[in-house]
Backbone as CSV, one residue per row, in Angstrom:
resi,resn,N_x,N_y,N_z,CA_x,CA_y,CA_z,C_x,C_y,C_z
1,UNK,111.988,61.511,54.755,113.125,62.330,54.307,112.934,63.766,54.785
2,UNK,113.644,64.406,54.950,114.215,65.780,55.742,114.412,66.757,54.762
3,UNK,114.591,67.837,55.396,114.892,68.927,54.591,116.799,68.884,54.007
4,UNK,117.443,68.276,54.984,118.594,68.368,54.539,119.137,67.196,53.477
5,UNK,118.306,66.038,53.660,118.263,65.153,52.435,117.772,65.421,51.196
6,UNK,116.593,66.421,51.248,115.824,66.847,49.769,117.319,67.890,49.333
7,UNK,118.006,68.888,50.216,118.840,69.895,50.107,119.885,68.504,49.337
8,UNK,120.644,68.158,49.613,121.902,67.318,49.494,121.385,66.462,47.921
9,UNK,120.154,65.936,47.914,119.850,65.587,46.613,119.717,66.295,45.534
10,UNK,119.452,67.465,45.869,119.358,68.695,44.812,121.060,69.300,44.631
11,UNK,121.967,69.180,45.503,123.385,69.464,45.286,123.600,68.725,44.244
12,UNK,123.382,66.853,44.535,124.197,66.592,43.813,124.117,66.360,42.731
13,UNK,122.368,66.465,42.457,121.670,66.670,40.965,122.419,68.317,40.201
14,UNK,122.894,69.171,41.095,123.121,70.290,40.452,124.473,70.517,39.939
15,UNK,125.580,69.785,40.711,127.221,70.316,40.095,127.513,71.521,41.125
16,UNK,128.650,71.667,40.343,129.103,73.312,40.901,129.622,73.849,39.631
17,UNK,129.641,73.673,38.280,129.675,74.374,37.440,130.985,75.585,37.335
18,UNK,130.277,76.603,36.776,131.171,77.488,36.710,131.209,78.497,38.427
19,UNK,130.383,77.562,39.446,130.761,78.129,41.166,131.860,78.064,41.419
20,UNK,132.491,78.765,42.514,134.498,78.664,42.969,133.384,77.776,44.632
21,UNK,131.687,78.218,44.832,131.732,77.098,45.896,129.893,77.526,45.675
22,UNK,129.181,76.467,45.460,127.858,76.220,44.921,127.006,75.652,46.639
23,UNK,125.865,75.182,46.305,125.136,74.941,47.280,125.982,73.973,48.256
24,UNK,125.607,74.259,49.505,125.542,73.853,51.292,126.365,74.644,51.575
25,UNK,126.725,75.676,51.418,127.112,77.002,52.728,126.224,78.032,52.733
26,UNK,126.765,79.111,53.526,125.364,80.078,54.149,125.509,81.129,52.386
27,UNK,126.859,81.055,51.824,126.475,81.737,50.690,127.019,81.080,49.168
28,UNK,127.117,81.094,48.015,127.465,80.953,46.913,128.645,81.965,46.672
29,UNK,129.545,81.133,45.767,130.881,82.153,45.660,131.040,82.324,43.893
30,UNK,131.266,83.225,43.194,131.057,83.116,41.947,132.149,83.865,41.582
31,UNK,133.418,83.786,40.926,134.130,85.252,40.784,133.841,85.507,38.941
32,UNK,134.152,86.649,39.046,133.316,87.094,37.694,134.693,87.008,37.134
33,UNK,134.784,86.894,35.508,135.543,87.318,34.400,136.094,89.008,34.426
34,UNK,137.524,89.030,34.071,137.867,90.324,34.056,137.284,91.078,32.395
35,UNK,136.640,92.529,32.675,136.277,92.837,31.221,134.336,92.426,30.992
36,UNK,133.827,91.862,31.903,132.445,91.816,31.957,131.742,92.715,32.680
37,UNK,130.496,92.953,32.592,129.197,93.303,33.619,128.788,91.993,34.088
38,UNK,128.300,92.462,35.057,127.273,91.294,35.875,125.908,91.819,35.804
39,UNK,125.102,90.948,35.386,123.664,91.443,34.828,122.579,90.641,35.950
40,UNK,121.536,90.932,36.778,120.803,90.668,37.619,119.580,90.560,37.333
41,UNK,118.514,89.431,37.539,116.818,89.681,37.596,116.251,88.655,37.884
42,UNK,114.924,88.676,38.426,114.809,88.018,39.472,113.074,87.860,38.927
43,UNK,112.431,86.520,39.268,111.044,86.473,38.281,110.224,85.173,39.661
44,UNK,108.991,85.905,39.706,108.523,84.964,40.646,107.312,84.087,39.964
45,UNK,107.191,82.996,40.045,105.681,82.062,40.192,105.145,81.488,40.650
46,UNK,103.835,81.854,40.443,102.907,81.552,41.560,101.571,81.204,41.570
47,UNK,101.379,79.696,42.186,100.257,79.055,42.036,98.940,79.741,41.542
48,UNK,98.538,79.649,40.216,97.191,80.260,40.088,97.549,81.511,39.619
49,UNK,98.063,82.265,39.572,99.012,83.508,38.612,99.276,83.137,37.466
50,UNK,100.244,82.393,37.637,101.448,82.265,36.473,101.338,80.482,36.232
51,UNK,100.621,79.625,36.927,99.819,78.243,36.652,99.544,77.795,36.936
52,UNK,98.546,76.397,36.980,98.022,75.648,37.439,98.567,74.229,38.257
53,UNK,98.206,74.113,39.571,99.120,72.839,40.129,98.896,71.810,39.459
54,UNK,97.709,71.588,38.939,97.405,70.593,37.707,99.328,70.280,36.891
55,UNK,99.596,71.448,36.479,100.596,70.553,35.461,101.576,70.658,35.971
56,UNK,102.533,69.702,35.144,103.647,68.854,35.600,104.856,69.438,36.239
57,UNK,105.312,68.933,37.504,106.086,69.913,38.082,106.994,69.850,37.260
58,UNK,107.820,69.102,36.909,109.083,69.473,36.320,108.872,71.043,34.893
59,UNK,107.476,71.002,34.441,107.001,72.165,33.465,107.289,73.295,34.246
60,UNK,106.399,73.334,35.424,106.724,74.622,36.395,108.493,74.558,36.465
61,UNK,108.843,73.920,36.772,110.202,74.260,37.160,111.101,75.053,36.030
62,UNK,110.733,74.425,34.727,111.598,74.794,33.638,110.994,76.404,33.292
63,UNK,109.643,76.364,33.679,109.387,77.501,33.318,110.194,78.843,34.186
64,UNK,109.469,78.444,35.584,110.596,78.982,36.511,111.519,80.272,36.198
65,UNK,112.801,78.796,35.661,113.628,79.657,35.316,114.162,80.869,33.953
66,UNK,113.431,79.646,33.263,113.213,80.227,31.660,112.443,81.440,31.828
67,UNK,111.469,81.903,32.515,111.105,83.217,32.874,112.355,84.591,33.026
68,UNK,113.365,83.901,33.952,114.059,84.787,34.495,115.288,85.119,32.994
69,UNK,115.553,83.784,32.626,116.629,83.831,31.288,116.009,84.529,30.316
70,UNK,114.728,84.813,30.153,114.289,85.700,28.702,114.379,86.996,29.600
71,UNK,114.827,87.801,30.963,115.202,89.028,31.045,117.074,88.711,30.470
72,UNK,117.601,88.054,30.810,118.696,88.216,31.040,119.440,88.088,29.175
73,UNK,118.890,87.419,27.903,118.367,87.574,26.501,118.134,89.257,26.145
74,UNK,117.203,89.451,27.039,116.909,91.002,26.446,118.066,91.836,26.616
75,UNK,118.481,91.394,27.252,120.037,92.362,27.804,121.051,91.904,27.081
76,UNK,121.257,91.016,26.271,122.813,90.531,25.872,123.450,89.626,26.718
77,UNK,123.365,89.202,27.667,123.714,88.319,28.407,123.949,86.956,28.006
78,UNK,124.945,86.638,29.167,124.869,84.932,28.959,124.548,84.475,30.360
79,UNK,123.813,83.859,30.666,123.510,83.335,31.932,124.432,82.714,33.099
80,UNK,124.995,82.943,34.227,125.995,82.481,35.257,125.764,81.634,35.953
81,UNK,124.829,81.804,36.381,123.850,81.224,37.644,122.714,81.578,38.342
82,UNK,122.034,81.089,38.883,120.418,81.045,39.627,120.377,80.557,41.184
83,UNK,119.801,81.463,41.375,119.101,81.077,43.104,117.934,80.948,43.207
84,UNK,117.469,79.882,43.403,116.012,79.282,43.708,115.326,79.025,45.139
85,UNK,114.231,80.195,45.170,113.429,80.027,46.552,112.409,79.000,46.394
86,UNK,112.199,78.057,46.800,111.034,76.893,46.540,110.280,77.119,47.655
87,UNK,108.663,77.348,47.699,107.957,76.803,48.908,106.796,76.109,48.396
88,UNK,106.483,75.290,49.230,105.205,74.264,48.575,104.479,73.819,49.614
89,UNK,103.484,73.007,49.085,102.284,73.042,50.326,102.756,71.394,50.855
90,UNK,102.791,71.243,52.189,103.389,69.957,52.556,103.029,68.550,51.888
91,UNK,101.738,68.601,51.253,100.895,67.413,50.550,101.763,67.348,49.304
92,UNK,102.536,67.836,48.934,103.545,67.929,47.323,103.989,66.965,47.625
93,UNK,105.395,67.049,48.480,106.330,66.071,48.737,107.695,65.814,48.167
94,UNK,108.138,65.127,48.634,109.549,65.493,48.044,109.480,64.770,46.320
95,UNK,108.845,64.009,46.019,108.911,63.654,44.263,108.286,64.833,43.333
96,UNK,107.489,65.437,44.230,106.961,66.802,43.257,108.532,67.475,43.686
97,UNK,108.866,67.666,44.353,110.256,68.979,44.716,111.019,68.488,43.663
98,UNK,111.531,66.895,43.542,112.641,66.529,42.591,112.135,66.571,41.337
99,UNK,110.792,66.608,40.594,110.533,66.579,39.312,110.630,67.980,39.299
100,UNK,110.342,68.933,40.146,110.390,70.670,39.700,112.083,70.725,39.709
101,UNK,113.138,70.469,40.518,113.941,70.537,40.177,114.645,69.377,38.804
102,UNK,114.136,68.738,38.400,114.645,68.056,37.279,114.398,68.636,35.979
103,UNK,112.996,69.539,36.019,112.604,70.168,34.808,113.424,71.606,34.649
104,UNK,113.982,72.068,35.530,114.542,73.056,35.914,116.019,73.154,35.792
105,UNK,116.484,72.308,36.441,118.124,71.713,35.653,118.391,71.073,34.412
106,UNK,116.951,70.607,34.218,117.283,70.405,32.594,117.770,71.875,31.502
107,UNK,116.690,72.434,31.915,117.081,74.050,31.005,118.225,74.808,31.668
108,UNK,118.865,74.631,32.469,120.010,75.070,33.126,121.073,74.572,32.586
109,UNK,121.180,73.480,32.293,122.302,72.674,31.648,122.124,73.237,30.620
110,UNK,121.061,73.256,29.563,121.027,73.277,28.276,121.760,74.887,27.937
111,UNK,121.324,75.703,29.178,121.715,77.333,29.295,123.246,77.915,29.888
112,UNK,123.754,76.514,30.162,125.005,76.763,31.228,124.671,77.717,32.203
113,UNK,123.686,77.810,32.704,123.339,78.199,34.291,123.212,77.333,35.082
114,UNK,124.369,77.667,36.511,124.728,76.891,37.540,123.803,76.809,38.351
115,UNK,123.002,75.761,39.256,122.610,76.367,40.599,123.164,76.387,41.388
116,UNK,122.993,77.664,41.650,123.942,78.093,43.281,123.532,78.092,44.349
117,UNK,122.301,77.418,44.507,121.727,77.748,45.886,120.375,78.027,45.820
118,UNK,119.639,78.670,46.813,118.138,78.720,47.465,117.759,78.439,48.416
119,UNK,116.680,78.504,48.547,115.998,78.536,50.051,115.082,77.160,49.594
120,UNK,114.214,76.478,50.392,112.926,75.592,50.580,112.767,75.974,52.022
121,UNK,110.589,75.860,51.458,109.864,76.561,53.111,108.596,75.438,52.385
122,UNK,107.406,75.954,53.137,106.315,75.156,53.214,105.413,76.330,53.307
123,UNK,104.438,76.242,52.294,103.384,77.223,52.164,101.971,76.631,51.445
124,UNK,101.069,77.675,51.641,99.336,77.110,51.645,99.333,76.733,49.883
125,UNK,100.293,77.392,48.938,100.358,77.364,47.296,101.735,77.364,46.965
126,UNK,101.452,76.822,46.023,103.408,76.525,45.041,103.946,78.296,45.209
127,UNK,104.973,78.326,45.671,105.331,79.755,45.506,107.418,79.762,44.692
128,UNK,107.446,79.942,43.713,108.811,80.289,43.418,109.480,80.936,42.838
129,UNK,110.549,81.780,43.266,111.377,82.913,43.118,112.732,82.247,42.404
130,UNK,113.225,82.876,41.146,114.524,82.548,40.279,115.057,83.860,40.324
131,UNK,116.538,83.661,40.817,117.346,84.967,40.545,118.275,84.027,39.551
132,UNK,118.454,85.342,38.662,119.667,84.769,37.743,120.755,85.696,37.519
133,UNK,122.079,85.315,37.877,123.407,86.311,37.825,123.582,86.081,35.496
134,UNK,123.580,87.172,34.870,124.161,86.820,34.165,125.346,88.076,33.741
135,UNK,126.213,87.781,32.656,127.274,88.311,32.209,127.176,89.354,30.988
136,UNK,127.881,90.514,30.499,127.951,90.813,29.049,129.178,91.840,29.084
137,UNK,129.746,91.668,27.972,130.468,92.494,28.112,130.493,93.747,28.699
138,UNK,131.886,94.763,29.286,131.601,95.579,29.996,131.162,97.223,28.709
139,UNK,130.075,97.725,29.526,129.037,98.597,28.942,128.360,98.346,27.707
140,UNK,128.734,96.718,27.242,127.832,96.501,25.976,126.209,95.987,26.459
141,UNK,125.784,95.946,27.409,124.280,95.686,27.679,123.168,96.296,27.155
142,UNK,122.269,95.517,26.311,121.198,96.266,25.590,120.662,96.553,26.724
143,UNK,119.768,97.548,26.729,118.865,98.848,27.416,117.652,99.067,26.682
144,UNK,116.298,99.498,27.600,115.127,99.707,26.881,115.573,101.690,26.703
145,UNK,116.477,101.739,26.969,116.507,103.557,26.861,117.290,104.240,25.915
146,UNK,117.759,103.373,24.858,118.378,104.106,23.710,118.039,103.964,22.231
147,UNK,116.580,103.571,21.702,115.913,103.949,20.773,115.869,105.493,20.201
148,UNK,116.103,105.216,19.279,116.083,106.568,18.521,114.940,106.935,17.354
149,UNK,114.608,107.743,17.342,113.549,108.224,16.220,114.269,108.011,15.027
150,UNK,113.284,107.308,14.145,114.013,106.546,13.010,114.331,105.177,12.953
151,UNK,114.489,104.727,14.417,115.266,103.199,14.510,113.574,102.502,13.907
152,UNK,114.035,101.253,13.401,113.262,100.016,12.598,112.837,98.948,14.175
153,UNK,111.401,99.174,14.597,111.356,97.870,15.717,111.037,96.762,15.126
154,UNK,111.598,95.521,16.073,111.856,94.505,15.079,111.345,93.674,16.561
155,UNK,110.597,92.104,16.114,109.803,91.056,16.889,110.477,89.903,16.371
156,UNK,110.515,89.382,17.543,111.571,87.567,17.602,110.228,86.765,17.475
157,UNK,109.972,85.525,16.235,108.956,84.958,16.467,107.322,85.923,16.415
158,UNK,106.604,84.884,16.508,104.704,84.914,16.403,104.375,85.086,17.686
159,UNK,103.823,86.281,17.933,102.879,86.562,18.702,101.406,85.859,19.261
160,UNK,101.138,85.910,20.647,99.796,85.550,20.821,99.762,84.050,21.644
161,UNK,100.586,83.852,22.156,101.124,82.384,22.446,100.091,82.100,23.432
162,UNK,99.789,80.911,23.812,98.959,80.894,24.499,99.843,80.094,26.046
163,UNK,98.968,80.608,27.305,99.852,81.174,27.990,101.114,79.870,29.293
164,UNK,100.165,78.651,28.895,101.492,77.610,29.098,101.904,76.943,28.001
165,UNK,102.257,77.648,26.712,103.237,76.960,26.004,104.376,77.259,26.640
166,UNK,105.416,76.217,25.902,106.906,76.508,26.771,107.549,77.541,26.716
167,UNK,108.219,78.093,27.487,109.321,79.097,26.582,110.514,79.059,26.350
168,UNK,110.919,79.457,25.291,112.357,79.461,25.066,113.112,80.572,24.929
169,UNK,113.728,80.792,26.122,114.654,82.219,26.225,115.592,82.565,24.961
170,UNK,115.126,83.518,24.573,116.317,83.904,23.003,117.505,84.436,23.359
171,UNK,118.148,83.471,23.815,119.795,83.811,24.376,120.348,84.092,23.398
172,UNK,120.565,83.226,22.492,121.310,83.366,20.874,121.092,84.727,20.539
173,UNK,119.680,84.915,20.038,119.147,86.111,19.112,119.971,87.284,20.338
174,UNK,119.818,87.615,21.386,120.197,88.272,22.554,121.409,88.869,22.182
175,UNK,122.198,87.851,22.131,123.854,88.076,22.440,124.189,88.715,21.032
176,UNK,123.499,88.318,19.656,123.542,88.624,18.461,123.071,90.162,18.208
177,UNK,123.009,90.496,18.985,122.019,92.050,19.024,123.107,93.171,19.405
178,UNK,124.095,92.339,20.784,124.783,93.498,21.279,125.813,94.117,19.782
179,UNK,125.661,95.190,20.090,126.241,96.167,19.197,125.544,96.590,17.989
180,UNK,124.864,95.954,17.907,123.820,96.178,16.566,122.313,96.927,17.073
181,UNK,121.910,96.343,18.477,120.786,97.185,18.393,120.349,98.043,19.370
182,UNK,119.740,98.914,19.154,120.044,100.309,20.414,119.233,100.110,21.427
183,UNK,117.696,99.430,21.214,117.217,99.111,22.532,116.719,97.500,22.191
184,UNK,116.453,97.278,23.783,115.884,95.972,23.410,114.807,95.506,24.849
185,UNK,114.146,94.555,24.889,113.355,94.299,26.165,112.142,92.845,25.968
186,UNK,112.202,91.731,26.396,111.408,91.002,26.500,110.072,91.367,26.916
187,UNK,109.165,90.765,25.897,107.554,90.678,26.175,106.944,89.360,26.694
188,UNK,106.646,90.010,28.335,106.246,88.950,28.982,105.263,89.628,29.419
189,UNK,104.460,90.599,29.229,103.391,91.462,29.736,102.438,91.735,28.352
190,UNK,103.180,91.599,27.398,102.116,92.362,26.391,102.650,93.053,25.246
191,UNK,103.052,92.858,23.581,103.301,93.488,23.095,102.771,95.311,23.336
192,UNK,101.453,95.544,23.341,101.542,97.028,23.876,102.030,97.584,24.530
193,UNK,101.950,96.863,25.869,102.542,97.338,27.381,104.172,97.345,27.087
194,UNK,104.673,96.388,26.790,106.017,96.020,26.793,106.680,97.118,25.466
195,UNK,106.110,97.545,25.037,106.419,98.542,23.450,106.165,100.268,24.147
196,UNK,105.215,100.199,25.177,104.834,101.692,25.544,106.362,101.474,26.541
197,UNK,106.695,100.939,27.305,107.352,101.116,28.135,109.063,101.181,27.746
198,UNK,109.522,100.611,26.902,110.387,100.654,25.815,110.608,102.598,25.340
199,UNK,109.574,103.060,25.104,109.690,103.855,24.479,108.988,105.410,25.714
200,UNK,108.579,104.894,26.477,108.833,105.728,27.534,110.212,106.129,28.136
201,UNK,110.878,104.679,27.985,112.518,104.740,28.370,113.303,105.631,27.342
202,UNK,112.779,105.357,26.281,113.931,106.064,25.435,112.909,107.243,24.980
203,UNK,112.236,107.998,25.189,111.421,108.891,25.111,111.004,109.868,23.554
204,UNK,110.446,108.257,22.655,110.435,108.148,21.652,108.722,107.949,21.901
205,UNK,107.933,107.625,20.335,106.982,106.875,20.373,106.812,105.928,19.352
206,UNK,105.998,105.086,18.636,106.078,104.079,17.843,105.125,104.219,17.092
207,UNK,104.969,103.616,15.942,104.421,103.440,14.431,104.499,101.988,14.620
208,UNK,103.203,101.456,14.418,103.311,99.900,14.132,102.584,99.476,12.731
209,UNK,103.234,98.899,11.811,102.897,98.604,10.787,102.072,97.351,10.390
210,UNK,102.415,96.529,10.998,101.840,94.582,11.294,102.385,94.684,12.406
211,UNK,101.780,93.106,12.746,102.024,92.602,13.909,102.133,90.871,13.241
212,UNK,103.113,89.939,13.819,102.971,88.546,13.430,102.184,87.918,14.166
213,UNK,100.876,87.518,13.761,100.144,86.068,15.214,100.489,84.956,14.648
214,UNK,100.884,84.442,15.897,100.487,83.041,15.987,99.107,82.184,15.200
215,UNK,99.345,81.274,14.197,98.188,80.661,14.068,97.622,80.000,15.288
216,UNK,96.188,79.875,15.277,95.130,79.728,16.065,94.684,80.960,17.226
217,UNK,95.485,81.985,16.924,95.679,83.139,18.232,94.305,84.295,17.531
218,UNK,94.894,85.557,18.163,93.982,86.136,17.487,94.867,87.742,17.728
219,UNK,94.483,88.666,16.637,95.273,89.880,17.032,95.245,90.844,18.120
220,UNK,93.985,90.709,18.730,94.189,91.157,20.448,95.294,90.503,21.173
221,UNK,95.120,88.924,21.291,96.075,88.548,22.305,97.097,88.592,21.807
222,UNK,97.799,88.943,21.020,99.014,89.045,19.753,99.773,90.381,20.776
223,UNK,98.536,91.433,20.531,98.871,92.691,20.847,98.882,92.971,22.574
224,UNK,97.924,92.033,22.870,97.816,92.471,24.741,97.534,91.435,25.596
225,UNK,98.087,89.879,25.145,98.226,89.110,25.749,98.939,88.543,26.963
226,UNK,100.616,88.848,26.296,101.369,88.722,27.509,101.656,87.251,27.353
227,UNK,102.949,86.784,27.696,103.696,85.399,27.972,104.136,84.996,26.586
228,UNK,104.262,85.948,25.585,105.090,85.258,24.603,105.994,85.256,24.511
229,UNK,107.286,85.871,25.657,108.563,85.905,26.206,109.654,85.720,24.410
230,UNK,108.895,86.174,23.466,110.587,86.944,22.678,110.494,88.107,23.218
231,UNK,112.080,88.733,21.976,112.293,90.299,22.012,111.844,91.035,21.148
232,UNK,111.673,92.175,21.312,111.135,93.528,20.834,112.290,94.408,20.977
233,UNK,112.347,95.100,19.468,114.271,95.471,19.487,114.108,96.154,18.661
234,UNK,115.232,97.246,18.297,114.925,98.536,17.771,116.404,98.734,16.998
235,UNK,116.355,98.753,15.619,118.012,98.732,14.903,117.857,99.721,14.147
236,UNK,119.267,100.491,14.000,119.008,101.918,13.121,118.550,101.209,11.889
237,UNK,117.998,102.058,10.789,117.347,101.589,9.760,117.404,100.886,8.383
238,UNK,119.237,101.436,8.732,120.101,100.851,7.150,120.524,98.927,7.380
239,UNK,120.430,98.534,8.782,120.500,97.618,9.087,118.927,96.386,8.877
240,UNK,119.714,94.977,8.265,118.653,93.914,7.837,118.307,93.441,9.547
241,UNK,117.258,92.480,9.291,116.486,91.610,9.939,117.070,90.770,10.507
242,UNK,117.514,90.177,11.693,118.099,89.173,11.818,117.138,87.590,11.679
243,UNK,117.982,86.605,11.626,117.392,85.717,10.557,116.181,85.383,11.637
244,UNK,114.519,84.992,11.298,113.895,84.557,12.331,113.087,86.040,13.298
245,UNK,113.410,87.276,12.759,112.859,88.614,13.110,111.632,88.945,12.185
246,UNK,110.999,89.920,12.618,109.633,90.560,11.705,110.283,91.986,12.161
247,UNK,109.872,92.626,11.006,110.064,94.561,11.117,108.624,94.985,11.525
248,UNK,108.427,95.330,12.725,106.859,95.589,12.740,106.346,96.930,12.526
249,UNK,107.321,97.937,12.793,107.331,99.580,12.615,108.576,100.217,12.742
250,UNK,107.828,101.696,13.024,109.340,102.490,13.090,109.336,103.334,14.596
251,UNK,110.172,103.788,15.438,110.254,104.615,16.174,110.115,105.947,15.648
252,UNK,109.258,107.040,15.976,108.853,108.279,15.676,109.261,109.390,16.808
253,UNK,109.467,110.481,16.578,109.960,111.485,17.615,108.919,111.907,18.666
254,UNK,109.008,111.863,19.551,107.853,112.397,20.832,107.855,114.092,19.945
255,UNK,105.967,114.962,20.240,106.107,115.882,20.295,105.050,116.197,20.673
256,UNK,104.332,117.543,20.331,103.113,118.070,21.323,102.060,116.863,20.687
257,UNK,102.114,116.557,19.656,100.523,115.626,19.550,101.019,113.919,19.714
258,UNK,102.659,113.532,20.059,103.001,112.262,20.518,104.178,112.232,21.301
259,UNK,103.388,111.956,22.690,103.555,112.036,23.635,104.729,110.884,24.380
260,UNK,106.300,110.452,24.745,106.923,109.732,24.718,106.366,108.468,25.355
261,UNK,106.191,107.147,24.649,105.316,106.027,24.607,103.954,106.234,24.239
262,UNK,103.831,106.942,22.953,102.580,107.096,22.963,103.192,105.714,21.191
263,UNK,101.682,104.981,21.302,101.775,104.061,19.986,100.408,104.381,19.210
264,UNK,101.114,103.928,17.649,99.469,103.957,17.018,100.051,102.679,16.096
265,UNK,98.635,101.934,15.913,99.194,100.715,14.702,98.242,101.146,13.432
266,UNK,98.780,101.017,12.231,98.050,101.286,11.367,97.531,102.449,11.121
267,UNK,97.704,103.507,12.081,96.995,104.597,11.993,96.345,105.111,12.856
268,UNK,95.970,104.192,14.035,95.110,104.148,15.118,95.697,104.453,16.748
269,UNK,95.254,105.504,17.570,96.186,105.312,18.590,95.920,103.360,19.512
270,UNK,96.556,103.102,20.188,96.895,102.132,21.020,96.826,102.418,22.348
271,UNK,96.483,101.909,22.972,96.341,101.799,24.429,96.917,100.725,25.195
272,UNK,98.250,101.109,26.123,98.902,100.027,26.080,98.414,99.120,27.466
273,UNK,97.725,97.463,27.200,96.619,97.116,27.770,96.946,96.080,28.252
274,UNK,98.650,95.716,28.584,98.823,94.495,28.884,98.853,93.582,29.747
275,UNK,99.351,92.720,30.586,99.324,92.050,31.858,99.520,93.033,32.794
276,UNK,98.808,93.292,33.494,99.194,94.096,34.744,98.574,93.248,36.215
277,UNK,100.068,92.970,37.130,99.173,91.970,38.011,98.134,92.798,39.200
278,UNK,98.168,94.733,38.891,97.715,94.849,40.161,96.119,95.573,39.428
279,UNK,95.847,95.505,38.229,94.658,95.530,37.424,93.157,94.901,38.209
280,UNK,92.045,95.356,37.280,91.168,93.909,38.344,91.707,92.760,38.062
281,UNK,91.613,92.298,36.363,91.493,91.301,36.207,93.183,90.229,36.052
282,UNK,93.225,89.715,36.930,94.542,89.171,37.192,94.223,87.423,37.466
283,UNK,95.916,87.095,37.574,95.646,85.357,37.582,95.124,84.971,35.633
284,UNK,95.077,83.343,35.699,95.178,82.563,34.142,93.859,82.599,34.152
């Protein structure tokens, strides 16, 4: 089998959805809703990074994309569609290609994200790139840059996950946010990292009161683990919890002794210590 047979099997496993013209031309045609934004982001993985060829392609695949849908969650969004770059090492074969795309259209369906297309190449390690078009109303898109001193930060779910459990993009909780909360941003790097940078944007700093772990985890990797893909969200203060949230602190005013993204938990400054891929210590 060929490249244009693996291509044509993946069409017709995919639909055309909400496409006006989906995979086998040189481009994808999508026309947007009048009264929306179009929301963009794009998430790569990669053999030995982000996992092991050991597990199951169709896992990689779902993860894949579910990577890219917990940016497009943090924003308010609803997901449109995805472009998928696949390259793999020729010894895969085309039943590894169709189980990565089967695990992958499974969470697409479940997300109403179309595939629209992609590339396939041949490389020395699994290498794959998800772009995802999504939607939100026009100028209602949560932002990591409008926290305010005073706002209540608030955590989706237990911290500390360990780092191939599945994920599940908080589309729901997401879309439930617009208008209610002033900033917002998925932690896929690190509650610290992902909380300093939040508040660098909105040029605030943070008070952390608790933190939720995960049973069997531990409160380092809670705090500077990375891959527990909820949100981290910030609501003025007279406002409740949404159902399935933790209040973990408060946003505090930057000044000469706190510095904008500067954090302390409990009392203690923080050092924000999270996934960084260009660090020494990088890869699972």
């Amino acid at each position: 089998m060929n490249e244009i047979d693996i291509i044509e099997r993946i069409r017709s496993r995919a639909g055309r959805q909400a496409m006006e013209l989906g995979i086998g031309d040189d481009c994808a045609i999508y026309r947007p809703r009048a009264g929306e934004d179009l929301i963009f982001t794009t998430d790569q993985v990669i053999e030995d990074v982000h996992f092991r060829a050991s597990q199951p392609a169709a896992n990689i695949g779902e993860r894949a994309l579910a990577r890219s849908l917990s940016d497009i969650a943090a924003m308010g969004g609803d997901p449109r569609f995805c472009l998928v770059a696949l390259a793999v090492p020729q010894k895969r074969g085309e039943k590894w290609i169709g189980d990565f795309y089967r695990g992958l259209l499974k969470l697409a369906r479940r997300t109403n994200t179309a595939l629209a297309g992609g590339d396939l190449a041949h490389s020395e390690k699994i290498y794959c790139d998800v772009m995802v078009c999504g939607a939100v109303l026009r100028g209602k898109a949560l932002r990591r840059d409008g926290a305010r001193a005073g706002d209540a930060i608030f955590v989706s779910g237990r911290l500390g996950r360990p780092w191939d459990r599945k994920i599940v993009p908080r589309l729901a909780l997401g879309k439930s946010l617009v208008g209610l909360a002033t900033s917002c941003i998925d932690l896929s790097d690190g509650l610290s990292i992902d909380l300093h940078r939040l508040c660098v944007a909105s040029g605030v700093a943070a008070e952390i009161d608790r933190i939720p772990v995960m049973q069997g985890s531990t409160l380092d990797r809670a705090l500077n683990g990375g891959e527990d893909y909820e949100l981290l969200f910030t609501m003025p203060p007279r406002h409740r919890a949404p159902r399935g949230t933790s209040r973990i602190g408060t946003m505090m005013r930057a000044d000469r002794t706190r510095q904008p993204g500067a954090i302390r938990f409990q009392g203690q400054p923080v050092e924000p210590r999270g996934y960084d891929h260009f660090s020494l210590a990088t890869g699972l």
